[in-house]
C-alpha positions in Angstrom: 20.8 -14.1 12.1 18.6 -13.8 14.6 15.7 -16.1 15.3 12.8 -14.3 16.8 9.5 -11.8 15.7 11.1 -9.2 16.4 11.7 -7.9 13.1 8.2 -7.3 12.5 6.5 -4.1 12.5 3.5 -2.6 11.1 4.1 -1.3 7.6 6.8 -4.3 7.1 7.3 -6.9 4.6 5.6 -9.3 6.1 3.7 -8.1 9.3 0.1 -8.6 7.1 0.8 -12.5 6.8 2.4 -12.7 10.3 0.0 -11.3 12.0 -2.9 -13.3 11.2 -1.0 -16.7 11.5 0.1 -15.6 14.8 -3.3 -15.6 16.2 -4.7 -18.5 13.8 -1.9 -20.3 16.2 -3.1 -19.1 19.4 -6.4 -20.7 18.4 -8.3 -17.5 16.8 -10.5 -17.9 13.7 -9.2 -16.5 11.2 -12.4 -14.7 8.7 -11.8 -12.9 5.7 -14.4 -10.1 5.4 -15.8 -10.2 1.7 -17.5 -6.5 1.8 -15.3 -3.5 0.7 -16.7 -1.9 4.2 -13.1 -0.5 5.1 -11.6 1.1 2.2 -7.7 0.8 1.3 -5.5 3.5 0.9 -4.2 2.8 -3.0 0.1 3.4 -3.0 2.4 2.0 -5.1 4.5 -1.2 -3.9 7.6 -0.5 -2.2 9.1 -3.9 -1.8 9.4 -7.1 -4.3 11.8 -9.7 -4.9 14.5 -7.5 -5.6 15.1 -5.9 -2.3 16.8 -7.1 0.7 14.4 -5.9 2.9 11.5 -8.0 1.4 14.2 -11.4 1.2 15.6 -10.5 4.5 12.2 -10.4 6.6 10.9 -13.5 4.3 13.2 -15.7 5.8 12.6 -14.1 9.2 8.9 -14.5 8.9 9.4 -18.3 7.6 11.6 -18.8 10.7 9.7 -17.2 13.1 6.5 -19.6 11.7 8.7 -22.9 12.9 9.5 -21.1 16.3 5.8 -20.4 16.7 4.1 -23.9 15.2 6.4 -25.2 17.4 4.6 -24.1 20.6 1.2 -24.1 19.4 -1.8 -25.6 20.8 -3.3 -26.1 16.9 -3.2 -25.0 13.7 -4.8 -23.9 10.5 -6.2 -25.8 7.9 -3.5 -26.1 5.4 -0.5 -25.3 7.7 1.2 -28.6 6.5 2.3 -27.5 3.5 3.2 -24.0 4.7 4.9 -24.9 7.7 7.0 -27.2 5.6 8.0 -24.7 3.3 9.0 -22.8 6.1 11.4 -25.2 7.1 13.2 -25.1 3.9 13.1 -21.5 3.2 14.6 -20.8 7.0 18.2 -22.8 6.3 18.9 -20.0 3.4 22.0 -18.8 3.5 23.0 -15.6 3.6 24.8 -15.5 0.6 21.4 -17.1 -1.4 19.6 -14.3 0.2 22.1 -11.5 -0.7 22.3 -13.1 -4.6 18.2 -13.7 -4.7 19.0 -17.4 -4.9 15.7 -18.2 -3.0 13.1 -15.5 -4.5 11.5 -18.5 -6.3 10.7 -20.2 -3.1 9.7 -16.6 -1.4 7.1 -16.1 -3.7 5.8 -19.2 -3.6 5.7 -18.8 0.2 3.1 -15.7 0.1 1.0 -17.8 -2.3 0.9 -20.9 0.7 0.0 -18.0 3.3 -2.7 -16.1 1.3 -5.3 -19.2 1.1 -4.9 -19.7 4.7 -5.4 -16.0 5.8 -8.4 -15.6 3.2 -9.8 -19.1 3.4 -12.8 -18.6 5.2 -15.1 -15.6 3.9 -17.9 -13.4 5.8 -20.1 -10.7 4.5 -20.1 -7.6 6.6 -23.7 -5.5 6.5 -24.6 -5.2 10.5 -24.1 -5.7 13.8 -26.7 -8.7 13.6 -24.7 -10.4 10.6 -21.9 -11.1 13.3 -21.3 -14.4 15.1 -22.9 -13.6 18.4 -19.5 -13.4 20.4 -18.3 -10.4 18.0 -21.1 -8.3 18.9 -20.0 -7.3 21.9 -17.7 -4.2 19.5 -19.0 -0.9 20.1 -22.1 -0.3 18.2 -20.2 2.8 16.6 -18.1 0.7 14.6 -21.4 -0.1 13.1 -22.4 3.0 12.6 -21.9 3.5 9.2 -20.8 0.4 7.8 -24.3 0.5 5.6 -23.1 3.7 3.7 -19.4 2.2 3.7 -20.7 -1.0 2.1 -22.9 0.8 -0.3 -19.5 3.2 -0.9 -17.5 0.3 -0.9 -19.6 -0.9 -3.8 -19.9 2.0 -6.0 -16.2 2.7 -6.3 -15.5 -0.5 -7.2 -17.7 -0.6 -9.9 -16.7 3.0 -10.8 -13.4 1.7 -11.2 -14.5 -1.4 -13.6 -16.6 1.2 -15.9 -14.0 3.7 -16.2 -11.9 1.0 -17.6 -14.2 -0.3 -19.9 -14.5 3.5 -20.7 -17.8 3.8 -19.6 -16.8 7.2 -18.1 -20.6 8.6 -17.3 -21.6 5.3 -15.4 -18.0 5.9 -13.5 -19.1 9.5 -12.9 -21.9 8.2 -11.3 -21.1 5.7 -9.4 -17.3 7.6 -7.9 -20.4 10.4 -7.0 -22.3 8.2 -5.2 -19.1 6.6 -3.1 -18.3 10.3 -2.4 -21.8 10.6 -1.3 -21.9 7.6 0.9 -18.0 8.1 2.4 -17.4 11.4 2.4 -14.5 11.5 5.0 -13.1 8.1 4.1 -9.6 9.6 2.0 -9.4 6.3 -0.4 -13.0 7.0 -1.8 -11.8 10.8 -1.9 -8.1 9.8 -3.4 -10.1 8.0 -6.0 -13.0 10.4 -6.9 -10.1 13.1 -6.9 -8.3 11.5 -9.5 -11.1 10.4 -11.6 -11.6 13.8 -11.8 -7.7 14.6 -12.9 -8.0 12.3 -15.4 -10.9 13.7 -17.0 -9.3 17.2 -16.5 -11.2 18.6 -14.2 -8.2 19.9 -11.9 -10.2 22.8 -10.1 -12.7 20.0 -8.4 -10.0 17.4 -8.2 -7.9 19.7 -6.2 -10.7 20.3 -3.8 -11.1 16.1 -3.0 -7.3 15.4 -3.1 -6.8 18.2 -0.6 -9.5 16.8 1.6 -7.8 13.4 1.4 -4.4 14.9 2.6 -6.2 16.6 5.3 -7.3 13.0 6.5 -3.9 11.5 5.6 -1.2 13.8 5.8 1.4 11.5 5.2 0.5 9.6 2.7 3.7 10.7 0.0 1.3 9.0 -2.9 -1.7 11.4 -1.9 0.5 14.4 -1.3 1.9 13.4 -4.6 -1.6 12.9 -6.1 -2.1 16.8 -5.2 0.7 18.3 -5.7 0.5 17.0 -9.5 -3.1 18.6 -9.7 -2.0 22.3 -8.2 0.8 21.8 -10.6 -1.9 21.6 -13.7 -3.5 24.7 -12.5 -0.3 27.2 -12.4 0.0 26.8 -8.5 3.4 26.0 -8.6 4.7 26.9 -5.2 1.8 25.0 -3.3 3.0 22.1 -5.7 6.7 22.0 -4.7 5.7 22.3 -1.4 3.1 19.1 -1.4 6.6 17.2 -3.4 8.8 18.9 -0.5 6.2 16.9 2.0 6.0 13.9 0.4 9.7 13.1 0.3 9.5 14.1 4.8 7.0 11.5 4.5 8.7 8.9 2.3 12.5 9.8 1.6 12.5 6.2 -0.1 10.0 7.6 -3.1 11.1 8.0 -6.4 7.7 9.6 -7.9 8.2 12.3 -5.3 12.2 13.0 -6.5 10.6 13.2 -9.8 7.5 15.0 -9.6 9.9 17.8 -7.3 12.4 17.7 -10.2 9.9 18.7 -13.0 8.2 21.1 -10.6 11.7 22.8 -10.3 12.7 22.3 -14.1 11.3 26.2 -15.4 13.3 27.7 -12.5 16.3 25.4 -13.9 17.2 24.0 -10.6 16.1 20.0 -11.1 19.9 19.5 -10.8 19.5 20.1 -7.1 16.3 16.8 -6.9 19.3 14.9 -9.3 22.1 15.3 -6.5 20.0 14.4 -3.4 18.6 11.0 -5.1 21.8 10.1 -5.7 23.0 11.3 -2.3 20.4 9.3 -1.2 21.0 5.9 -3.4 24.9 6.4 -2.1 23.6 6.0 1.1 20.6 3.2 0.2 21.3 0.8 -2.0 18.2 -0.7 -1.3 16.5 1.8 -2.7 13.4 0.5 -3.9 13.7 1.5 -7.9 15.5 4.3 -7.5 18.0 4.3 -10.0 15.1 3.4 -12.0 13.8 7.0 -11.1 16.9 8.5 -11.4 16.9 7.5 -14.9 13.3 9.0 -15.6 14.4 12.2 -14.0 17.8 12.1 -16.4 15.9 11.3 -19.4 13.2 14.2 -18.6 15.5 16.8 -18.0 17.6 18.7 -19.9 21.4 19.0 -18.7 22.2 21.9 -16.7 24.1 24.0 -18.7 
């Protein structure tokens, strides 16, 4: 097994916590911006204790952490325990990895790594709110930080109300986010399907296909649309959003779905059945996927 970083890539198990510590080693300070300036993207997980992927990479990341404390100049407030825990977790076996033997100790080393990462908090509004040696970033980054606060704020907020089903105050405030970020495709992705939910699928369309625009592969937004064409008779513009989705991610299971009730009228969701489990033949580690294949079995009739 080897015993280096280079397992970790963007978009990894992993990466989010490694990165940080990396340069809270090389003597960085590590700030945890409190504002909702820079909006996330909302997908569903595609890794948890119960692939090998996320085990595999946790023990790489834990070893990697004692390679790299090792050569450090300093550390992190808290790194004692974390470090520690890195020692232990790096002498798994393969065999505990393969079985799961160690997800216990996995999961209890993201919850040593989050404090550190997030332990000391800023609130983003302006260039002047900076420490004086950050303000040397281009003054467009600035820009519109204001209207991405204020954005920032209002969806959040929508998204509290609509759960307290407090639907007009959400309706106001997902309108005034749209207002504020117009070309930011989380605020868009989330005004769009407020609006699916409510039923409005002509105007939540119109936002989800903006969002695609701005994220074209993004399988959960291509998914998000292709569901909302779908309500509104446009069935070959739906498959085709499904088709994309599954270029984008082969490893989704909403998208095999989705495709196969898309297909059911012309009777050919047989055809979504065979490739997911062409594809789970050839991925075991396919994140939930016989858990999808099961939905999709369930949903559909047999072909007759």
């Amino acid at each position: 097994m080897a015993k280096s970083t280079l397992p970790f890539s963007m978009g990894l198990p992993w990466w989010d916590y490694w990165c940080p510590l990396h340069l809270a080693l090389h003597g960085y300070e590590l700030r945890n911006v409190t504002h909702p300036a820079v909006l996330h993207l909302a997908h569903e997980s595609r890794t948890n204790a119960h692939t090998a992927t996320w085990r595999w990479l946790a023990v790489e990341f834990a070893r990697s952490m004692v390679l790299e404390s090792d050569r450090a100049a300093s550390a992190p407030a808290g790194w004692e325990k974390l470090i520690a825990h890195c020692h232990v977790l790096g002498e798994a076996t393969e065999a505990e990895i393969n079985i799961g033997a160690r997800d216990e100790e996995i999961i209890r080393l993201s919850e040593l790594c989050v404090p550190i990462i997030g332990g000391t908090s800023i609130r983003l509004g302006d260039a002047s709110s900076l420490p004086a040696r950050d303000t040397s970033m281009p003054k467009a980054f600035f820009a519109d930080i204001p209207n991405r606060i204020t954005a920032g704020r209002a969806l959040h907020q929508a998204l509290w109300e609509e759960n307290q089903n407090r639907l007009d105050a959400a309706h106001t405030l997902y309108r005034v986010a749209l207002e504020n970020a117009p070309q930011d495709p989380g605020v868009l992705s989330n005004c769009g399907n407020f609006l699916f939910r409510r039923g409005d699928m002509d105007r939540a369309a119109i936002l989800l296909g903006k969002a695609v625009e701005l994220a074209p592969d993004s399988a959960w937004l291509l998914n998000c649309l292709g569901s909302a064409l779908g309500q509104l008779g446009r069935d070959d513009e739906a498959i085709a959003c499904f088709e994309r989705a599954l270029a984008a991610d082969p490893l989704d299971g909403a998208s095999y779905y989705n495709l196969a009730v898309a297909l059911q009228p012309a009777r050919r969701h047989g055809e979504i059945v065979r490739r997911l489990e062409a594809k789970l033949r050839d991925t075991p580690d396919f994140p939930n996927g016989l858990i999808w294949l099961g939905r999709i079995r369930e949903a559909m009739p047999a072909e007759g």
